[in-house]
C-alpha positions in Angstrom: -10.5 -5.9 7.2 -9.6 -2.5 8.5 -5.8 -3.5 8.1 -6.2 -4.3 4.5 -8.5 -1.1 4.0 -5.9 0.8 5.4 -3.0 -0.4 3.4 -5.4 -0.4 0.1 -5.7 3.2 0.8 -2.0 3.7 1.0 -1.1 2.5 -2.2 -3.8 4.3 -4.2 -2.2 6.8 -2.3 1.5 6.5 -3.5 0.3 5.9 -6.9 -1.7 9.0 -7.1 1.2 11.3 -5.5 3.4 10.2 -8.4 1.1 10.7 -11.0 0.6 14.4 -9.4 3.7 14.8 -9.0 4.6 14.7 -12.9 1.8 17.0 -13.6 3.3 19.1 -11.0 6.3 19.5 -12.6 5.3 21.1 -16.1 2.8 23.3 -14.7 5.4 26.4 -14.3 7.2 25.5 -18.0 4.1 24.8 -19.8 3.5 28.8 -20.5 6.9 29.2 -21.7 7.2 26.2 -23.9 3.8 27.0 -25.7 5.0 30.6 -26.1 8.2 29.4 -28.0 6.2 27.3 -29.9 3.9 29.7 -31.2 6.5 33.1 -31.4 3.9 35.2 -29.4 3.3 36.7 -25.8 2.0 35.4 -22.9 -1.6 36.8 -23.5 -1.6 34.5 -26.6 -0.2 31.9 -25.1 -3.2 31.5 -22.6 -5.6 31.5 -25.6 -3.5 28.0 -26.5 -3.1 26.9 -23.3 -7.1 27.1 -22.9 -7.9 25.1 -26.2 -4.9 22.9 -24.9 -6.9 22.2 -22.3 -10.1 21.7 -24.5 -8.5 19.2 -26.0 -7.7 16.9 -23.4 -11.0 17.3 -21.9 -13.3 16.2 -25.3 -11.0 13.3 -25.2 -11.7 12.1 -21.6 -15.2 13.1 -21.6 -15.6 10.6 -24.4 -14.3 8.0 -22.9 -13.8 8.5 -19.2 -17.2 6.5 -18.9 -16.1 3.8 -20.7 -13.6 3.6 -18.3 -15.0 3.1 -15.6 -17.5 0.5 -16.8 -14.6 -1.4 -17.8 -13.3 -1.4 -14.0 -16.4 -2.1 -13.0 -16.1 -5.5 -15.4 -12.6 -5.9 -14.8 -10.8 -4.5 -12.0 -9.8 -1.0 -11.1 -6.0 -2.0 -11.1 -5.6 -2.9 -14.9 -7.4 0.4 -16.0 -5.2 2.1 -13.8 -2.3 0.6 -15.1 -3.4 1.7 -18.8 -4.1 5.5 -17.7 -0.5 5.6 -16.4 1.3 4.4 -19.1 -0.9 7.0 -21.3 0.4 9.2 -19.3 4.1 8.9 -19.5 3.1 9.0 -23.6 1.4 12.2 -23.2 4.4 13.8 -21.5 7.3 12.4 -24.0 4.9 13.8 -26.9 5.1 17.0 -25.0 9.3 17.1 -24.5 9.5 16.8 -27.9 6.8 18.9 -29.6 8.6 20.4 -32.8 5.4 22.4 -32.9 1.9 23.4 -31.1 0.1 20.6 -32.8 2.3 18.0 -31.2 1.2 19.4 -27.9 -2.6 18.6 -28.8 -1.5 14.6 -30.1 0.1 14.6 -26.6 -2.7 15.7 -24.7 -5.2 13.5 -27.0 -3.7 10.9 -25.9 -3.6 11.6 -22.1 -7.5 12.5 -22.4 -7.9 9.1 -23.9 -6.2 7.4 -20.8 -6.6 9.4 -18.3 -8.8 8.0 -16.1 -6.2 7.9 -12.8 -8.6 10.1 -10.7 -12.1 8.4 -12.2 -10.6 5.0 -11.1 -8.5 6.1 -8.0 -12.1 7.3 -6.9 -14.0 4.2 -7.3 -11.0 2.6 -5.9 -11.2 4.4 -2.6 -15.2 3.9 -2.8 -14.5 0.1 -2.8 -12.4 0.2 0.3 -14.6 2.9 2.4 -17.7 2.0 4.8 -19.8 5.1 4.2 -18.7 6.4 6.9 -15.4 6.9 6.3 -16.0 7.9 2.3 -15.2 11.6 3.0 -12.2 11.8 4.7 -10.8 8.9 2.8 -12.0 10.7 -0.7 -9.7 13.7 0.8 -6.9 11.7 0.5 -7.2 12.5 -3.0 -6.7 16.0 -2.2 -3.9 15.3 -0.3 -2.0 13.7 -3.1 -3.0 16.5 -5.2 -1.5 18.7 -2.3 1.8 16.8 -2.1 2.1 16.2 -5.4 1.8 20.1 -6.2 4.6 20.6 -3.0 7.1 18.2 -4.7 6.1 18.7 -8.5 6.4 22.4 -9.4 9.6 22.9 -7.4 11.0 19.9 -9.3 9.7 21.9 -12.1 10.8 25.5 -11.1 14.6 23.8 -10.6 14.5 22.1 -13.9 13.5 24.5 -15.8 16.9 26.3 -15.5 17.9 23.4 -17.9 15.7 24.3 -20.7 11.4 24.2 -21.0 11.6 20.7 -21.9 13.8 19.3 -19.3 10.7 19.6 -16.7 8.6 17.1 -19.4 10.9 14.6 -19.6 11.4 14.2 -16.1 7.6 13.8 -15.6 7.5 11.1 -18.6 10.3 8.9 -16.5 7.9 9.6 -13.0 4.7 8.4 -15.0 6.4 5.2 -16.3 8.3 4.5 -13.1 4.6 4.7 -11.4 3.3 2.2 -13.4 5.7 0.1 -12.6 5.1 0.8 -9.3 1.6 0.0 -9.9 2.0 -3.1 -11.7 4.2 -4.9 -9.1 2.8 -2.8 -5.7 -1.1 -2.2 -6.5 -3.4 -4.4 -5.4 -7.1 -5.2 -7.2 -9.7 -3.3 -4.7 -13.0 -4.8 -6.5 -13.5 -8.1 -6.1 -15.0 -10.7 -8.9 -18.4 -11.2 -7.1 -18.8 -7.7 -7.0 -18.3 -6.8 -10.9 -21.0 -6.3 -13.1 -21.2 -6.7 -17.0 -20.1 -4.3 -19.2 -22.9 -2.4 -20.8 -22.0 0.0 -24.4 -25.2 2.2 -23.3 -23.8 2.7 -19.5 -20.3 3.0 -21.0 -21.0 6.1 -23.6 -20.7 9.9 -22.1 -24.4 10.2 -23.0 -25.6 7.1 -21.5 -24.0 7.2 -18.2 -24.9 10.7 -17.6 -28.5 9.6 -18.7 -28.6 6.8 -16.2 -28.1 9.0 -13.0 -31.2 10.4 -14.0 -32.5 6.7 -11.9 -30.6 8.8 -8.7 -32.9 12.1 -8.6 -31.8 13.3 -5.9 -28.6 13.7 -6.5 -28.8 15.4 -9.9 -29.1 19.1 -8.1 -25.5 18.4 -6.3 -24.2 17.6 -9.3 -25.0 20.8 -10.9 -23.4 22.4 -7.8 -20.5 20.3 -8.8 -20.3 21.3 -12.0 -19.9 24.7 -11.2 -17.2 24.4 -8.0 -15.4 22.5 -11.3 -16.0 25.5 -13.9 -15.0 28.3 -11.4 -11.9 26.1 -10.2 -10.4 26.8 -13.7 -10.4 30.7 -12.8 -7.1 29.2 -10.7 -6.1 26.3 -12.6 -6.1 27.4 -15.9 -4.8 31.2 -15.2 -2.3 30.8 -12.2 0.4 31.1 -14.4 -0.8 33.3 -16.9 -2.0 35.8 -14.4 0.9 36.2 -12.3 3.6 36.3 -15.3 1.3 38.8 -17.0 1.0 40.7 -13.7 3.7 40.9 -11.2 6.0 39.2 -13.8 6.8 35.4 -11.7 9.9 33.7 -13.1 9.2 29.8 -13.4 10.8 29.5 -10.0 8.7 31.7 -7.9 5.7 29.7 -9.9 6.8 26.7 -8.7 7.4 28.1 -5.2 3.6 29.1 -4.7 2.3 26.0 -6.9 4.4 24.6 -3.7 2.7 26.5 -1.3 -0.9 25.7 -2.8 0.3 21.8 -2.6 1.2 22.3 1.0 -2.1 24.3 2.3 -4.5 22.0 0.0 -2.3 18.8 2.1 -2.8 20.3 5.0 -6.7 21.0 4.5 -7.9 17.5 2.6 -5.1 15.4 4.9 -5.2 16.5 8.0 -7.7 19.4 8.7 -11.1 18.0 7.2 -10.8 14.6 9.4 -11.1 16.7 12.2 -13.6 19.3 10.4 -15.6 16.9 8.8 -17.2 14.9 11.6 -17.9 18.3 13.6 -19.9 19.9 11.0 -20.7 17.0 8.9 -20.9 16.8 4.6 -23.4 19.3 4.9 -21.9 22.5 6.1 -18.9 20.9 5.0 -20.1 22.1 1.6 -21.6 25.6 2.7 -18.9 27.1 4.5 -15.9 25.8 2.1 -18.0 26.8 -1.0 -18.0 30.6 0.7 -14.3 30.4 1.1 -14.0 29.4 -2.3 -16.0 32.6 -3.5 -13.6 34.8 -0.9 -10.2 33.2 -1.9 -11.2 33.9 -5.5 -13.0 37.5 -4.6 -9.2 38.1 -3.1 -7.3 37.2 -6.2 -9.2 39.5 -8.4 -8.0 42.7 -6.9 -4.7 41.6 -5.4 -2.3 44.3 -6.0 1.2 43.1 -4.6 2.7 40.2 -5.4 2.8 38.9 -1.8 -0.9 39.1 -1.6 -1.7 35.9 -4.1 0.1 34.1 -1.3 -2.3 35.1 1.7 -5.6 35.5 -0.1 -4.4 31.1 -0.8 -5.2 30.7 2.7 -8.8 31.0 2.5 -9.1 30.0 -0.9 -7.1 26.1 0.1 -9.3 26.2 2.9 -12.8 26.1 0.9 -11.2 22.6 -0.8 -13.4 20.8 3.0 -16.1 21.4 0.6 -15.3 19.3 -2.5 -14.6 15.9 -0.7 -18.1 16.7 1.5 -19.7 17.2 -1.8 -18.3 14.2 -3.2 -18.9 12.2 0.1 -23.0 13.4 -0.6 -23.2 12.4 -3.9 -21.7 8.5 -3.7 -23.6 7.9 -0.5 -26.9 7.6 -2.6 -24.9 5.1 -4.9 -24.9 1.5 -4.5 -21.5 -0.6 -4.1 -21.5 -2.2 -7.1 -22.1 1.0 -9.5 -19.5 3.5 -8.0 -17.3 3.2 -10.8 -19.9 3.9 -13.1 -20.6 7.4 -11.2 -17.2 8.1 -11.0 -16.7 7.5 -14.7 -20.0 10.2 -15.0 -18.2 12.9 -12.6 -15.3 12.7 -14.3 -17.3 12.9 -17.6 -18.8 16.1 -16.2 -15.7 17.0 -14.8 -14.2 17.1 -18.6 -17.6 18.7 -20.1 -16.5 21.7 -17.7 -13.0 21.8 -18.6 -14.3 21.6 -22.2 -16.1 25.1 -20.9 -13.8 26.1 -18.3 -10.4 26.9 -19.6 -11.5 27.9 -22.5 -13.6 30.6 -21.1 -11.3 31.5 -18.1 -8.2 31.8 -20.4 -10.1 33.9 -23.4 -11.6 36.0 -20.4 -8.1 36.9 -19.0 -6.6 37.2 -23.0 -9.8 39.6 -23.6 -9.2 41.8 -20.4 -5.2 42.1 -21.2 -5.1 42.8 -24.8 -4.5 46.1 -26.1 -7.8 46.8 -27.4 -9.7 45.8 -24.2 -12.0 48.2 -22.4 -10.4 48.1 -19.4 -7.1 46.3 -18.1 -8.2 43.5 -15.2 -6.1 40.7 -15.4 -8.6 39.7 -12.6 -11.1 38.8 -14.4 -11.6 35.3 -14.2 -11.2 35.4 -11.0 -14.2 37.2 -10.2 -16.2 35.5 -12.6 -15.0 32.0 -10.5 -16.4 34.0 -6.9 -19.8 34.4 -8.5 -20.0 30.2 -9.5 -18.5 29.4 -5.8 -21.7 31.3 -4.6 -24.1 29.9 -7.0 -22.8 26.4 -6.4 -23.2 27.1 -2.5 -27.2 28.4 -3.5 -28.0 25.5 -5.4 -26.5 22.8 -2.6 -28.5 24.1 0.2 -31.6 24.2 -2.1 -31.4 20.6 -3.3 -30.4 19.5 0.0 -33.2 21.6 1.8 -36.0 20.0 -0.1 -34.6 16.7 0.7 -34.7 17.3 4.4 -38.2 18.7 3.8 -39.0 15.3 1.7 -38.2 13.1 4.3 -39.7 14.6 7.3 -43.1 14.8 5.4 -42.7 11.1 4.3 -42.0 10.7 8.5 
């Protein structure tokens, strides 16, 4: 059983490196491509790449859910299957965008299908004892780590060949992953373990609504919610930020997206299965929430150039709190509904992208515009430290009264 868990993990693992991997590699184009396609600077250009963003998170807030009800009926492999193929569509609607609306049909389309995390999460809850649910969700964060090492210096390299070279390589990846998946992946849920598909647990309302029968997990999915938020400070204005301030070339933004893929491997790989079991999910979640709020603190006022890459060391190191969190959260799940939970996260996951990006890029477009009070590109970043800290405050509140709640009912 351990043998099969084992190679189970390892090929949700290979197929969520590829699918990271094509990401990867149009994250240091995408800022150029949308500024050709609307004539404008880069200040305008995160404005688009925020409602860009929007767009693809409506989508798969809509019907992430129904998602992951269906692998809970069917199988996590065939829903997989159908989120990578979407995939490989988004990204060949994106190499050939004549214009910016093309780029929002693309990204429908990939917020449609794009339930490779939601499904790659129940997947790894099916082969995990509960034991082993942390360190084995941090594989996901390894594969995101990887995936951002190998992607964006694809990307950086390709770019030389034009902005839309970078997309078409990442459409060829996300098709040549689901082949991979259809002739490598094995089903992880088996048939007695499926339940029946249910419309009111499959919509975005009704599945939120139905972890309202899970209490006490509702407060540390708040806290979630806002380690999700603030995360767009980074994800949404890494590459506006550092063109707009210290003027990185696509290159040197795929070198540091490397160099966040490497620390963030080295951290959810390697570093929290030896972290994890010392301090447990618990301060897990505390002290990588704080270095969360630092990393971003740090990024605000960064001045040089070569500072964005040493304020990433404690900012990659806060990511032992997200698997922790995660870890918390399923553990008060049953078996049989995990892909139904993970189908709600990622549906909260979207309702903050629908908030994040948006906010984070018009934040940073505000604060560099000519008629802005003040110029601080920085912005978002310190807006991001203050929802680490929150999110740290609201964990140890909920989880506080539920240490309190159980040694009164002792």
């Amino acid at each position: 059983m351990a043998t099969n868990r084992k190679a189970a993990l390892g090929f949700i693992f290979i197929t969520l490196l590829i699918d990271i991997t094509g990401w990867g590699i149009i994250i240091p184009v995408f800022p150029k491509l949308i500024e050709e396609l609307i004539h404008s600077d880069i200040s305008t250009a995160s404005r688009w790449g925020g409602w860009l963003a929007f767009a693809y998170a409506i989508t798969q807030f809509l019907f992430a859910p129904v998602l992951g009800n269906l692998s809970d009926r069917y199988g996590r492999r065939p829903v997989l299957l159908a989120s990578l193929f979407g995939f490989g569509v988004d990204y060949l609607f994106l190499s050939f965008a004549p214009t910016i609306g093309w780029l929002f049909v693309g990204r429908v389309i990939a917020g449609i299908t794009g339930a490779s995390i939601t499904t790659a999460m129940a997947y790894i809850a099916d082969v995990s004892t509960q034991e082993d649910r942390a360190k084995n969700f941090g594989l996901v964060g390894a594969a995101f780590g990887l995936g951002f090492i190998i992607g964006p210096a694809i990307g950086g390299l390709l770019a030389g060949f034009g902005s839309r070279v970078p997309f078409l390589a990442a459409a060829g990846l996300a098709f040549l992953n689901w082949m991979y998946g259809y002739f490598v992946l094995p089903e992880s849920l088996p048939k007695e373990k499926r339940r029946k598909f249910e419309w009111k647990r499959a919509n975005p309302l009704g599945s939120l609504l139905h972890l309202r029968k899970y209490p006490a997990i509702s407060g540390l999915i708040f806290s979630l919610v806002l380690v999700y938020i603030a995360a767009h400070a980074v994800q949404s204005n890494w590459t506006f930020f550092t063109i707009e301030k210290f003027h990185w070339t696509p290159k040197l933004i795929g070198i540091s997206l490397a160099v966040i893929g490497a620390l963030v491997a080295a951290v959810q790989g390697l570093l929290i299965r030896v972290v994890n079991p010392v301090l447990g999910n618990e301060r897990s979640i505390y002290y990588g929430l704080g270095l969360y709020a630092l990393g971003l603190l740090l990024f605000a006022f960064a001045s040089q150039s070569w500072m964005m890459f040493a304020f990433l060391i404690p900012y990659c190191l806060g990511g032992i709190a997200g698997p922790a969190l995660q870890a918390t959260i399923s553990n008060h799940v049953p078996g049989n509904e995990q892909g139904e939970l993970q189908g709600a996260l990622t549906s909260l996951m979207s309702v903050t992208t629908i908030i994040g990006p948006p906010m984070m890029t018009n934040l940073f477009a505000y604060f560099t515009s000519p008629g802005a009070p003040m110029h601080f590109s920085g912005a978002a970043f310190l807006l991001g430290a203050v929802f680490m800290l929150a999110s740290a405050l609201l964990a140890y509140a909920v989880l506080k009264k539920e240490k309190v709640g159980v040694l009164g009912s002792g």
